[in-house]
N, C-alpha and C positions, 0 to 999 in steps of 0.2 A: 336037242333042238337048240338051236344057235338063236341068239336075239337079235334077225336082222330083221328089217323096215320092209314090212309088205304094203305095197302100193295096190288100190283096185285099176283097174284097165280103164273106169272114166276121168276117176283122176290125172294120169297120164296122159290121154290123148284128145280129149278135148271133143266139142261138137260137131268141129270142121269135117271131121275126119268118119264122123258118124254120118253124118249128112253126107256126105259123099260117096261113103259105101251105099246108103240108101240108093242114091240116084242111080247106082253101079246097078243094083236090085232091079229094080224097076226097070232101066232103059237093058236090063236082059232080058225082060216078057218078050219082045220081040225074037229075041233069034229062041228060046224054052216053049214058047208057045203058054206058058203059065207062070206065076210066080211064087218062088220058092217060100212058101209059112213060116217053115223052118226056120231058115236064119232071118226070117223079120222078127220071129219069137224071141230069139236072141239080140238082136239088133237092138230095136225100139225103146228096150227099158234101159241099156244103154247111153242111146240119145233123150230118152225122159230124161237121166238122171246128168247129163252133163246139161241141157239146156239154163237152168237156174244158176249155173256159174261161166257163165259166159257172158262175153263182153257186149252189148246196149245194143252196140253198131253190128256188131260183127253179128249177133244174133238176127236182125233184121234182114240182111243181106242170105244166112240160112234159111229164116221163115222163108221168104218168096221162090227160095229152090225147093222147099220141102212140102210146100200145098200142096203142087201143084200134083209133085209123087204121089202122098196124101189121098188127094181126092180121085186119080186115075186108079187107087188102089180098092178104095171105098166101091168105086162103079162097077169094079171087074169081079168081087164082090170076095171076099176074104173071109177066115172064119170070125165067130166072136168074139174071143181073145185076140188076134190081131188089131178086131176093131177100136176093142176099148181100149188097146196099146195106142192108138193111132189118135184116140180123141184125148188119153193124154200128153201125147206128144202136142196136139195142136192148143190143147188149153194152154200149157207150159209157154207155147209158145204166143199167145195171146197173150197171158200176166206179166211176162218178160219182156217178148220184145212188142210189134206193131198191133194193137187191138184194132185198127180200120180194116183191117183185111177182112175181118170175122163177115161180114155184113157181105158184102159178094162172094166171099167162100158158103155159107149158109146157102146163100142164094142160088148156087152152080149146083148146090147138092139135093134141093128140090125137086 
């Protein structure tokens, strides 16, 4: 075994890139007809774990793409692991970046 520098995949590539694939996810329900558990199973602890090292601003401008996935995904109805991945991604992203959102996202999911 050689001593070279193992990097994990969120260190690398950042929230941008998780959020993004996300929205790739989600705006595929339309042509699948469903959405894929699977790689949100994989996904989401992913974006849990990059959000807390992400930058103020840049994390802000992800929240407001990633409710919206979020709560389309919540409605459509997902299993309970997906869920509770979902509501940690959205806590992370309340303690990080925007906490005003909480109060109308709450309220949309009523």
């Amino acid at each position: 075994m050689d001593g070279g520098v193992y990097l994990d995949e969120e260190d690398c590539l950042g929230a941008e890139l998780f959020a993004s694939e996300l929205e790739l996810l989600v705006g595929s329900i339309k042509l699948r007809g469903r959405l894929d558990q699977v790689q949100l199973l994989e996904l989401l602890p992913k974006l849990a774990a990059t959000i807390p090292k992400a930058d103020r601003a840049l994390l802000k401008g992800l929240q407001k793409k990633c409710e919206p996935a979020f709560t389309e995904m919540i409605v459509m109805g997902v299993c309970t692991t997906v869920r509770r991945l979902i509501a940690v991604c959205l806590t992370r992203f309340y303690m990080y970046g925007d906490i005003i959102g909480i109060y109308s996202r709450v309220h949309s999911l009523q």
